[in-house]
N, CA, C and O atoms as a GROMACS GRO file, in nm:
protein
  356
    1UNK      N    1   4.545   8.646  10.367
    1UNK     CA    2   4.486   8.674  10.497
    1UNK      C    3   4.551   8.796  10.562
    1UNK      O    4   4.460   8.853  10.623
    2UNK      N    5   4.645   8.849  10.575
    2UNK     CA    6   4.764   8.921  10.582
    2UNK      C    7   4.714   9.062  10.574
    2UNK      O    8   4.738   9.105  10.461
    3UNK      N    9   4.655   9.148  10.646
    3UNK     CA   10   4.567   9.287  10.642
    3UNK      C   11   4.716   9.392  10.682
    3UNK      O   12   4.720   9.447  10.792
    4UNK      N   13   4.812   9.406  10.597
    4UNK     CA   14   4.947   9.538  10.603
    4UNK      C   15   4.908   9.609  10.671
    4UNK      O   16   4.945   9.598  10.788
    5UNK      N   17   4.811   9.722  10.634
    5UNK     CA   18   4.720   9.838  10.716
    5UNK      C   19   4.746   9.811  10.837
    5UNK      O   20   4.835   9.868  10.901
    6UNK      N   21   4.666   9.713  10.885
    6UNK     CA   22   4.598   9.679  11.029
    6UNK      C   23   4.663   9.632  11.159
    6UNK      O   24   4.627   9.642  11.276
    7UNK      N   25   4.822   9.552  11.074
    7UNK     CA   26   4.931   9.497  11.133
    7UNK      C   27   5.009   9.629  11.158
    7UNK      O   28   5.054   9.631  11.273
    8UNK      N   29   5.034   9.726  11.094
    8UNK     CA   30   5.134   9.825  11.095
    8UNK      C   31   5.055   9.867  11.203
    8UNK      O   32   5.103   9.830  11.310
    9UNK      N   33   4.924   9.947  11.217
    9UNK     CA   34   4.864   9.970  11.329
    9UNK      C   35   4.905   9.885  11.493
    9UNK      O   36   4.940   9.911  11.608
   10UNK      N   37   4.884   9.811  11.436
   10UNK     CA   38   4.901   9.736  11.566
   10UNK      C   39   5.043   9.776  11.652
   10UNK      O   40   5.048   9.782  11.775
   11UNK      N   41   5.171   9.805  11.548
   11UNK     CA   42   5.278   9.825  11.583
   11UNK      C   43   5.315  10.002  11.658
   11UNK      O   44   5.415  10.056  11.703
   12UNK      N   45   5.195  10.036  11.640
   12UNK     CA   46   5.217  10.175  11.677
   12UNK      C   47   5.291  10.230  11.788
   12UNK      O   48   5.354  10.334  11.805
   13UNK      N   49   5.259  10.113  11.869
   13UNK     CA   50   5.349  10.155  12.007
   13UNK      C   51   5.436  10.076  12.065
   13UNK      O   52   5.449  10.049  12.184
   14UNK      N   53   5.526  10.023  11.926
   14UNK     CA   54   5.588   9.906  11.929
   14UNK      C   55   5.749   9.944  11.834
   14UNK      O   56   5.838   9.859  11.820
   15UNK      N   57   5.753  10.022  11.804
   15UNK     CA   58   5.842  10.085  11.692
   15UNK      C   59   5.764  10.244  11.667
   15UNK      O   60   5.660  10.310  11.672
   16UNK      N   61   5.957  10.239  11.625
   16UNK     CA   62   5.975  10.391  11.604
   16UNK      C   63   5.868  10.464  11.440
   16UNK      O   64   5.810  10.572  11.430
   17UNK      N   65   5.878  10.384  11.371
   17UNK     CA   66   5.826  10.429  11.186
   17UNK      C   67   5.724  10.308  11.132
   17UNK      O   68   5.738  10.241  11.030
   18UNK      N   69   5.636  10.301  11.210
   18UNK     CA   70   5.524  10.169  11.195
   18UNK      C   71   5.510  10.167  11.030
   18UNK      O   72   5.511  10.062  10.964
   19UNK      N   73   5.500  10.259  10.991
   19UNK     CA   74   5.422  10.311  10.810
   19UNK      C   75   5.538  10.236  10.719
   19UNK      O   76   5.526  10.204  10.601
   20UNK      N   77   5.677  10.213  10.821
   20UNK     CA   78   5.769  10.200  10.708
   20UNK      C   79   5.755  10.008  10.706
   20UNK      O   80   5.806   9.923  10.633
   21UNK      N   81   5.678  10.002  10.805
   21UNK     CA   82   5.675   9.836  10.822
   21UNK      C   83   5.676   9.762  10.712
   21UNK      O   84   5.572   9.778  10.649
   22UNK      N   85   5.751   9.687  10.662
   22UNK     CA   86   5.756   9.587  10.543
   22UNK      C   87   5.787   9.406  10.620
   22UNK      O   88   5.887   9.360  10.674
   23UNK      N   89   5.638   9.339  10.590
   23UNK     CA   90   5.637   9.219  10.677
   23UNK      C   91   5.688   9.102  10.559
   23UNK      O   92   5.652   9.117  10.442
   24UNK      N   93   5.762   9.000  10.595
   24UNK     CA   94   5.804   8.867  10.516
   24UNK      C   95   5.777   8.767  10.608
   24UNK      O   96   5.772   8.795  10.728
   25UNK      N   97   5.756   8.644  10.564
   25UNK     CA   98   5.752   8.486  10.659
   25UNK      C   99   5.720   8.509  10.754
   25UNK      O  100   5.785   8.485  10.856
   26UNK      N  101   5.547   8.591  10.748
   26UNK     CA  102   5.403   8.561  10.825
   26UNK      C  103   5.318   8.448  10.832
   26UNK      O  104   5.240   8.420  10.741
   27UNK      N  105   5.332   8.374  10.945
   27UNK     CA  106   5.263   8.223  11.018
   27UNK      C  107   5.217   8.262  11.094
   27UNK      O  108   5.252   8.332  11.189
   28UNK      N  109   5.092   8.206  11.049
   28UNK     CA  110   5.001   8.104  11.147
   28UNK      C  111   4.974   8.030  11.187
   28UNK      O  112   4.962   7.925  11.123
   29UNK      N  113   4.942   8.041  11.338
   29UNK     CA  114   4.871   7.920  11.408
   29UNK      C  115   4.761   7.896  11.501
   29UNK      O  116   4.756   7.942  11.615
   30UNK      N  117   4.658   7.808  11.433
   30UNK     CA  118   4.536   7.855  11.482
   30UNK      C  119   4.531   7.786  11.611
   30UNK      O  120   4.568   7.673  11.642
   31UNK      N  121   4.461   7.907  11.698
   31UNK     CA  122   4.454   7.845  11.886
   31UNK      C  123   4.316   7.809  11.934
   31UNK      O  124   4.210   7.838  11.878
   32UNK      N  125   4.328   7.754  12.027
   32UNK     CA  126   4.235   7.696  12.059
   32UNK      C  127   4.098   7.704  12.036
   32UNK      O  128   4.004   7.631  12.003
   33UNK      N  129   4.120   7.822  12.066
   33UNK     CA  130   3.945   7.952  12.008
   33UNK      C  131   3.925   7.897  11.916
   33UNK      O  132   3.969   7.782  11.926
   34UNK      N  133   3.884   7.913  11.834
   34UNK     CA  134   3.879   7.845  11.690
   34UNK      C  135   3.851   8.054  11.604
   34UNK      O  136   3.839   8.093  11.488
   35UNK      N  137   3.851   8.090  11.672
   35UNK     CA  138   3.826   8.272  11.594
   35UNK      C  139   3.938   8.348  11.610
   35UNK      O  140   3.934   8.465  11.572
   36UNK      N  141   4.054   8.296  11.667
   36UNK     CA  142   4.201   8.325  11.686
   36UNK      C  143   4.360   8.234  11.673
   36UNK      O  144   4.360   8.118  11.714
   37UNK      N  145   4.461   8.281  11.628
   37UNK     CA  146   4.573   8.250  11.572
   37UNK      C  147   4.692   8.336  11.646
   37UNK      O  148   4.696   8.451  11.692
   38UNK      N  149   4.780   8.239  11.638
   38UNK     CA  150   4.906   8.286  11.680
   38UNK      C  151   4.947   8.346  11.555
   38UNK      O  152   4.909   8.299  11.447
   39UNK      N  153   5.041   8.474  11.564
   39UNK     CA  154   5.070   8.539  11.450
   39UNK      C  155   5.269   8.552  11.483
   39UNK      O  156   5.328   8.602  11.579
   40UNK      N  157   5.316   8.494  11.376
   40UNK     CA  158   5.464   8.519  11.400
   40UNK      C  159   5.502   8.584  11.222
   40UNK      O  160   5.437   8.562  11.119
   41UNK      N  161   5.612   8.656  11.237
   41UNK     CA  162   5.667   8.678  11.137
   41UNK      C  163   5.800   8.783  11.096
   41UNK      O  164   5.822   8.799  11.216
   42UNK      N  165   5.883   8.848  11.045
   42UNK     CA  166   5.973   8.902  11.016
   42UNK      C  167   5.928   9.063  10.971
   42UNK      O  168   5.853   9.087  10.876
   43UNK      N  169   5.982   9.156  11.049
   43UNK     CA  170   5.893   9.304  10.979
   43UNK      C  171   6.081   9.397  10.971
   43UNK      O  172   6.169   9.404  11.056
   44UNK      N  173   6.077   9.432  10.876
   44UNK     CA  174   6.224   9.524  10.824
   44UNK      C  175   6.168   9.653  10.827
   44UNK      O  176   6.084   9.671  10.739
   45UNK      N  177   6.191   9.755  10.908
   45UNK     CA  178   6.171   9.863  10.958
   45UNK      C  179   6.261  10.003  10.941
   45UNK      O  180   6.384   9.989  10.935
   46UNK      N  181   6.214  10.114  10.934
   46UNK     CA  182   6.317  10.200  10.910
   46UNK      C  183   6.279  10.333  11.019
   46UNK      O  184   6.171  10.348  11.076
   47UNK      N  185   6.380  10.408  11.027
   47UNK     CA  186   6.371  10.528  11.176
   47UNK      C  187   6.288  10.624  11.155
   47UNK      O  188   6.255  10.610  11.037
   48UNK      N  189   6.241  10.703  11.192
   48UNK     CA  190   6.193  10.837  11.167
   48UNK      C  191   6.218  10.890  11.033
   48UNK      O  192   6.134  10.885  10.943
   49UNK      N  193   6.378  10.958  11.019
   49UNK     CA  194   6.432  10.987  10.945
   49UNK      C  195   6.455  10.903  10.798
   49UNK      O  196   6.517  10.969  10.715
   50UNK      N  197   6.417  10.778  10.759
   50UNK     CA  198   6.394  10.693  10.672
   50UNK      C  199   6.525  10.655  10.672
   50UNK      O  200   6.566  10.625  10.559
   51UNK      N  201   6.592  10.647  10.747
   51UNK     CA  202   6.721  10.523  10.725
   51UNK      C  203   6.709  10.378  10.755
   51UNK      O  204   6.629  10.373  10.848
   52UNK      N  205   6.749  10.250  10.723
   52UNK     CA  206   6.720  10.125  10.769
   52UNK      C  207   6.728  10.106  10.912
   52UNK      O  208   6.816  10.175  10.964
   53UNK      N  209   6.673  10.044  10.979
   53UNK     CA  210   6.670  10.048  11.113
   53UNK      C  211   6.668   9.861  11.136
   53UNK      O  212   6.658   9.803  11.244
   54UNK      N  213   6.678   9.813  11.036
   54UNK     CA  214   6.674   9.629  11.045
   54UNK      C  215   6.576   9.593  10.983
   54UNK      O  216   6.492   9.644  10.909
   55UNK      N  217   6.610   9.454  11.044
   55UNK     CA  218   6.435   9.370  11.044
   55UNK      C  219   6.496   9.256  11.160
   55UNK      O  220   6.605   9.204  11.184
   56UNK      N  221   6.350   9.250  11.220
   56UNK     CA  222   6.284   9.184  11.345
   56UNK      C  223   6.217   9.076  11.362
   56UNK      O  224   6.121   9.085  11.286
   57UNK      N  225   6.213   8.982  11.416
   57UNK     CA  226   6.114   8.909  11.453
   57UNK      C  227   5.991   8.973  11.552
   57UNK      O  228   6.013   9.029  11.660
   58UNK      N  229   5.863   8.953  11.492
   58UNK     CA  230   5.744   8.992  11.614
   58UNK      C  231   5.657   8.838  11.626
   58UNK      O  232   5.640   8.741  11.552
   59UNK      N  233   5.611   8.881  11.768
   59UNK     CA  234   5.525   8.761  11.768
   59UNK      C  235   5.392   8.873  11.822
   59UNK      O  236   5.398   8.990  11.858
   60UNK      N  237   5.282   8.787  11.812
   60UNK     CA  238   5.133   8.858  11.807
   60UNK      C  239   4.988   8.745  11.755
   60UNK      O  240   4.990   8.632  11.706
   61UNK      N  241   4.886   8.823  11.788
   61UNK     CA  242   4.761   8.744  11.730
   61UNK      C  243   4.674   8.822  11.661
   61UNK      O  244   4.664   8.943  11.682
   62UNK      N  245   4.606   8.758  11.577
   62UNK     CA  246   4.484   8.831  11.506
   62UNK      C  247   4.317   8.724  11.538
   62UNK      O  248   4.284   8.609  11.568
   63UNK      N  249   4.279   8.810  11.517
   63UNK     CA  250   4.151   8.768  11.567
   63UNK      C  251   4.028   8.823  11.469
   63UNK      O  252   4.008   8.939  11.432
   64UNK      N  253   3.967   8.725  11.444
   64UNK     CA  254   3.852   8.749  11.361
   64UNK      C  255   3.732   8.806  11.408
   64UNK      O  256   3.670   8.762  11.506
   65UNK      N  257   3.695   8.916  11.331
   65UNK     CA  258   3.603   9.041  11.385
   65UNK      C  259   3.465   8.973  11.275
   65UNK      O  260   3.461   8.881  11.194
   66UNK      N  261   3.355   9.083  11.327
   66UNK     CA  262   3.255   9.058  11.250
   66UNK      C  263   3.292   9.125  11.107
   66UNK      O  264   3.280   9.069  10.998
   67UNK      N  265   3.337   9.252  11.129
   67UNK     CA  266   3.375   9.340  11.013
   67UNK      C  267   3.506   9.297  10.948
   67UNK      O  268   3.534   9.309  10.829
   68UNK      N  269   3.606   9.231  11.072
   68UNK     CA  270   3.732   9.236  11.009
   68UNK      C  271   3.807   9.198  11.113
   68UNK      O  272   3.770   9.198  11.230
   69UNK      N  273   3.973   9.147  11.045
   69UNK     CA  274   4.008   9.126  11.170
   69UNK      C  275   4.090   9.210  11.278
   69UNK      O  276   4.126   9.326  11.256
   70UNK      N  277   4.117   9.140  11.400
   70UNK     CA  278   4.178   9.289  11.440
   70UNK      C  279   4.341   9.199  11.522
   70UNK      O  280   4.355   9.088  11.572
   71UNK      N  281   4.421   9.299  11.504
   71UNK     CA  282   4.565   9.216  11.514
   71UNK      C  283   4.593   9.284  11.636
   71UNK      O  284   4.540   9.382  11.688
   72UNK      N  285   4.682   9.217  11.667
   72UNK     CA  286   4.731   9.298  11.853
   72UNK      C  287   4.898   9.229  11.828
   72UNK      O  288   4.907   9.109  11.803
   73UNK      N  289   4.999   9.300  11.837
   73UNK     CA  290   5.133   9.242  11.866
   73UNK      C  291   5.196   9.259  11.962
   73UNK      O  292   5.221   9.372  12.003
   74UNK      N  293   5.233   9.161  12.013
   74UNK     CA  294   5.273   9.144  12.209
   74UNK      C  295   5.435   9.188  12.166
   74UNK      O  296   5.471   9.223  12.278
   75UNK      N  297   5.536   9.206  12.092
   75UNK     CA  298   5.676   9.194  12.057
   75UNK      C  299   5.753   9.156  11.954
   75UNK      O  300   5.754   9.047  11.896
   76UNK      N  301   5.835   9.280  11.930
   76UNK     CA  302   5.916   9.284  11.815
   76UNK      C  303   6.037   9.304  11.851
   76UNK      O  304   6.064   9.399  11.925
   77UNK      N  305   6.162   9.191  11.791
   77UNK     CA  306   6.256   9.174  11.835
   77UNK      C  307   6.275   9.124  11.957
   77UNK      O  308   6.218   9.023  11.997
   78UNK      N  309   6.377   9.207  12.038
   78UNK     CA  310   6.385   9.043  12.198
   78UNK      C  311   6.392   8.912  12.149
   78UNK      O  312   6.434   8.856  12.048
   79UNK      N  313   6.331   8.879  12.265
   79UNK     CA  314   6.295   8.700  12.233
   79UNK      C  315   6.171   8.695  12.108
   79UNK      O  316   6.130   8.580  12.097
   80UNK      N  317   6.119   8.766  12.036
   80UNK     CA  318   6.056   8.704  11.981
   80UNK      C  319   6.041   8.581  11.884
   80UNK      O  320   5.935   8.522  11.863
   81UNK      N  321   6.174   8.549  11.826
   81UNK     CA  322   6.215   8.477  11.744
   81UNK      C  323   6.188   8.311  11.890
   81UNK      O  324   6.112   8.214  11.896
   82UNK      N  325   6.283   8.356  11.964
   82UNK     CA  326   6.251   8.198  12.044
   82UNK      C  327   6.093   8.204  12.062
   82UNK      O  328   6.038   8.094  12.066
   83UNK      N  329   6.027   8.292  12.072
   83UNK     CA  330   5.880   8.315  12.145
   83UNK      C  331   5.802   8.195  12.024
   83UNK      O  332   5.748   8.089  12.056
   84UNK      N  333   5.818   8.256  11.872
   84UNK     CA  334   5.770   8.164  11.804
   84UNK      C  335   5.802   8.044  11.759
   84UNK      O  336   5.714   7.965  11.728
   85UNK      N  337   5.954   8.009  11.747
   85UNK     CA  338   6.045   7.880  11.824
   85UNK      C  339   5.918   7.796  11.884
   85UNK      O  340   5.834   7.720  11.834
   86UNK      N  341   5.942   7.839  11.999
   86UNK     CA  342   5.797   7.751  12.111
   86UNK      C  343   5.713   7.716  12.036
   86UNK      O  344   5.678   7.600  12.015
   87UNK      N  345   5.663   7.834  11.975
   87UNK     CA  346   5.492   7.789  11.904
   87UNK      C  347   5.488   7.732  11.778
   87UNK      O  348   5.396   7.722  11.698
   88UNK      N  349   5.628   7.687  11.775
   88UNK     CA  350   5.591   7.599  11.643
   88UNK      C  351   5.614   7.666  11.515
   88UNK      O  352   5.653   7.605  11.416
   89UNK      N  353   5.583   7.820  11.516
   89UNK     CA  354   5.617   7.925  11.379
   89UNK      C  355   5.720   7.895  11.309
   89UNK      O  356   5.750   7.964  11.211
   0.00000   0.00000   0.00000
């Protein structure tokens, strides 16, 4: 289920090197909508300059499009780790 492309997008204005995004222990959880999900997971990131820069917890949702889906991420790093804590991730 997991669209790399579309998630890195999403991160665009969320991190410094979106392209370098490499995601692990991506969950879901489907919300109420029944055409949307809570999205939690781990993204290891690197700077501009391609040096390691970590890895993060983000929390976010994707949502099912007619064409496709489309992902939106509310936070990477911070609280995100407790954020998905809460939700069960």
């Amino acid at each position: 289920m997991l669209n790399q492309p579309l998630l890195r997008e999403a991160m665009e204005n969320l991190v410094e090197n979106p392209s370098s995004a490499a995601f692990d222990y991506v969950t879901y959880k489907r919300n109420k909508d029944a055409d949307d999900w809570t999205m939690c997971g781990r993204v290891s990131l690197k700077t501009a300059h391609g040096s390691d820069a970590g890895t993060e917890y983000f929390i976010g949702m994707v949502a099912a499009g007619e064409d496709r889906p489309y992902y939106y991420v509310f936070s990477v790093g911070g609280l995100s780790d407790k954020l998905c804590q809460l939700e069960g991730l």
